[in-house]
N, C-alpha and C positions, 0 to 999 in steps of 0.2 A: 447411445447417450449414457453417459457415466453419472450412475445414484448419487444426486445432488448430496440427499440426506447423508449418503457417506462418506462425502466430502466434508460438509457441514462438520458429522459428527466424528471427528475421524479417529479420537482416541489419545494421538498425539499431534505432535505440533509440524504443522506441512512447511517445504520450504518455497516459495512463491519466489520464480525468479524475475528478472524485471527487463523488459525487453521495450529500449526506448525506440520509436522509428521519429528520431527528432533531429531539428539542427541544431539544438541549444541547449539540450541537459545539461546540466553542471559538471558532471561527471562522464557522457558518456555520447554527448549529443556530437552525430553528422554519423557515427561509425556502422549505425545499420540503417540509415535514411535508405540506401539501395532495395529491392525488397526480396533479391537472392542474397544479400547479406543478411538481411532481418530473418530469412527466414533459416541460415543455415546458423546464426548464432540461435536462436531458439534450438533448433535440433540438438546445440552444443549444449547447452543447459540441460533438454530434459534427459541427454546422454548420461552429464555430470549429475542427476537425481533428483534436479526439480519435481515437483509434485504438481506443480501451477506455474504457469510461462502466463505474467500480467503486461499486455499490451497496451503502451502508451504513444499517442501520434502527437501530444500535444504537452509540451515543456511547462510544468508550473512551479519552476524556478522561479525564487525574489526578481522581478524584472524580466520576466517573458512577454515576450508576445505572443497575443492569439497567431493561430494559424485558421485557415478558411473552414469552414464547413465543410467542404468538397475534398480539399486538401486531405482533413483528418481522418474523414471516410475512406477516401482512398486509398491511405496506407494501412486503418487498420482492416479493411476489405481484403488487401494483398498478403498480411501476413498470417490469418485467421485463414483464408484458405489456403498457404501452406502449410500449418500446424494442423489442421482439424484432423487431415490424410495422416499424419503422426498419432494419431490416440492420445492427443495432448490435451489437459483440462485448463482452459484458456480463459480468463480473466482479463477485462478489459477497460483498464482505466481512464474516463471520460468523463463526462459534464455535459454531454448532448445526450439529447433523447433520440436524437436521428443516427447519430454514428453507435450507439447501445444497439437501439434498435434493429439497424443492418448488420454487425457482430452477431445479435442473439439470432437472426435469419440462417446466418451462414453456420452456425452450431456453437458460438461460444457461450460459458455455463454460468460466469461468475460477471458483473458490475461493478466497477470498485471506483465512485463517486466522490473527489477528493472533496467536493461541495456539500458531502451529504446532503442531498436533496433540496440545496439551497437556489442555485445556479441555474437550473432549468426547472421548471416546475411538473413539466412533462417528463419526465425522466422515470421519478417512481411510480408514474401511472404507464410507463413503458416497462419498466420490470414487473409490475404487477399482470401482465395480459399474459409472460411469457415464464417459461418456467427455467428460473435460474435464482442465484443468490443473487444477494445487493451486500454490499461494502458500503457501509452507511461514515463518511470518518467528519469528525471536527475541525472542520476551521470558520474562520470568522468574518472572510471575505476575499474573494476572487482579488488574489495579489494586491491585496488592501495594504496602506502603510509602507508602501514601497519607495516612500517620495525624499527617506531622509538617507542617512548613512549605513542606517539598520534597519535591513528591511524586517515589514513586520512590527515594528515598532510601535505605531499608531495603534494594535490591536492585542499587544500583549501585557494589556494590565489587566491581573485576573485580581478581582476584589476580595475574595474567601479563600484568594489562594490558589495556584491552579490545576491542582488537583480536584478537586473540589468542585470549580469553577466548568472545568472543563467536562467530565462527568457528568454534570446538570445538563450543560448545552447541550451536549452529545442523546442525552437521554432524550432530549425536548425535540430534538431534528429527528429519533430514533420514532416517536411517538407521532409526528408528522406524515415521516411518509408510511406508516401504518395507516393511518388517515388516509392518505390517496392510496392507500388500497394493499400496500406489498404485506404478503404473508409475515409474522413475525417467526413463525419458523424458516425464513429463509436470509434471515438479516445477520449479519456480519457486522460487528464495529470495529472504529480503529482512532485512538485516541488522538491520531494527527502527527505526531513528531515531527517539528521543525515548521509546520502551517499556522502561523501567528504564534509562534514560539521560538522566537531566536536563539535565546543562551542554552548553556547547560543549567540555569536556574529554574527553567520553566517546561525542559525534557524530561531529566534526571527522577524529578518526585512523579512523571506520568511513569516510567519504568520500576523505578520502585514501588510503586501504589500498583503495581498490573494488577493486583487483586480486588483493589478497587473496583475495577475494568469488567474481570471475570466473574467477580457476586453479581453481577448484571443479571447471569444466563445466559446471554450471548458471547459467543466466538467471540475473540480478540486477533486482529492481523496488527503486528506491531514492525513498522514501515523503517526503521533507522539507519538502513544501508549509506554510507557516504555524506550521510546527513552534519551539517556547519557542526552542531556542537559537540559530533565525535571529534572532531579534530580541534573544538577547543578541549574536552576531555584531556585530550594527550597533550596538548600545550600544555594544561596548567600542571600536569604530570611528571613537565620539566623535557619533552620531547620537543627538540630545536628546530627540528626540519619533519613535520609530517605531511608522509609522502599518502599514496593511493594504497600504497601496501601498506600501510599502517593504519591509515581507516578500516580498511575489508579483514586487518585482524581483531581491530578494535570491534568492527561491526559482528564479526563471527564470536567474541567474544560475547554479546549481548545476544545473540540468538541464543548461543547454549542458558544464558538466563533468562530468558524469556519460556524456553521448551521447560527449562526445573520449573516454571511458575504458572504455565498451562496457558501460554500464549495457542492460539488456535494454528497462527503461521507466521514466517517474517519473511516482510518482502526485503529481495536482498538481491545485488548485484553478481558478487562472485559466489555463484550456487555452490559448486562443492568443498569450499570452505566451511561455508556456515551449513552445508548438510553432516560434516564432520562434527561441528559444534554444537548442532541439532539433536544427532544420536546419543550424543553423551548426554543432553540436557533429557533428553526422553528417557533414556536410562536412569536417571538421578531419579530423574521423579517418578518413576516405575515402584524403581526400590523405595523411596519415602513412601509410598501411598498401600505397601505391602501388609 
């Protein structure tokens, strides 16, 4: 079993790859539903220098639908135990207590909660019995506000501003499932990019303010791979046609700032890009802190 604490605490900033077994991701959904595809693009990632391979069975895209219990279990049961036989440190992003649960059985290390602890109530009393981290991150409601043209809509009016706004809540659901019991040395946040945040108005000042984030004390995973408002970024940039490659340069760019500003990790689609963009930012901030 791989020293949680040394995960946690790692020094620099880890690259969390993101491995969907879905039919619907926005970006990336049907291409590892198979679970010798799921599990030979994982291998391809920790090849390319992921640090964390994050398993998701279930799409929380503006407009998904649930998938079953069973379902979700199932695929992440199949691909958990082909990475575990890899030395892979496996994170695994859910909202059931039952599909964490059988992960953390099979040996995965990390929880990463898009709900933070809102969505199952039994979840961080599931992380609490076992020994692993929890990804505690911000949002405002299980694909809430989806009903208009902009999803998210209905939930992204931050009163104080949403930096600020956002911060509070996060601290308030961070102080909860401490409550039901999870270690606060084993809690991870994640300010949410793009979970009842539609534009780049309501991104932008969470990535700017990461330090906000990081006076916490706690780890910072900062999730923006392929995320809507890097490609408005680049539209309002004047970029006419953004393609996939142009987010994942855009996204690799925001990882190298996130690593200069002591992001814990970024979850990210095209790993050895932003592991490239990663080192340099770890670098940067090496030398400032000299």
């Amino acid at each position: 079993m791989t020293d949680l604490q040394s995960i946690r605490n790692a020094g620099r900033t880890l690259v969390m790859g993101v491995l969907n077994i879905t039919e619907d991701s926005f970006s990336d959904g049907g291409l590892w539903l198979e679970p010798g595809k799921a599990a030979e693009h994982g291998r391809a990632m920790l090849a390319a220098g992921a640090d964390i391979i994050d398993i998701g069975a279930e799409s929380t895209r503006p407009g998904a639908k649930r998938v079953s219990e069973e379902d979700e279990l199932t695929r992440v049961r199949g691909a958990v135990g082909a990475l575990i036989e890899q030395g892979a440190v496996l994170s695994i992003d859910t909202t059931r207590s039952s599909v964490a649960a059988g992960a953390l059985e099979l040996g995965a290390q990390i929880i990463n909660d898009v709900s933070g602890g809102t969505l199952d109530k039994d979840l961080p009393r599931v992380v609490a019995d076992h020994d692993c981290l929890y990804i505690v991150q911000h949002w405002r409601g299980w694909l809430a506000g989806s009903h208009g043209s902009t999803p998210d809509a209905d939930t992204s009016h931050y009163e104080h501003g949403v930096l600020a706004d956002v911060k509070d809540e996060l601290m308030r659901q961070v102080d909860a499932v401490i409550a039901a019991g999870v270690d606060p040395e084993r809690i991870i946040i994640d300010p949410g990019l793009g979970f009842s945040k539609p534009g780049v108005e309501h991104n932008l000042p969470l990535l700017a303010g990461l330090e906000t984030f990081t006076g916490t004390g706690y780890p910072v995973l900062i999730g923006q791979s392929r995320k809507r408002f890097v490609s408005s970024m680049l539209a309002d940039a004047g970029f006419e046609h953004v393609d996939m490659d142009d987010r994942d340069n855009a996204t690799a760019a925001i990882s190298a700032l996130c690593a200069e500003h002591g992001a814990w990790a970024v979850r990210v689609h095209d790993v050895a890009r932003s592991r490239a963009a990663v080192a340099v930012g770890n670098a940067w901030r090496a030398y400032s802190n000299r």
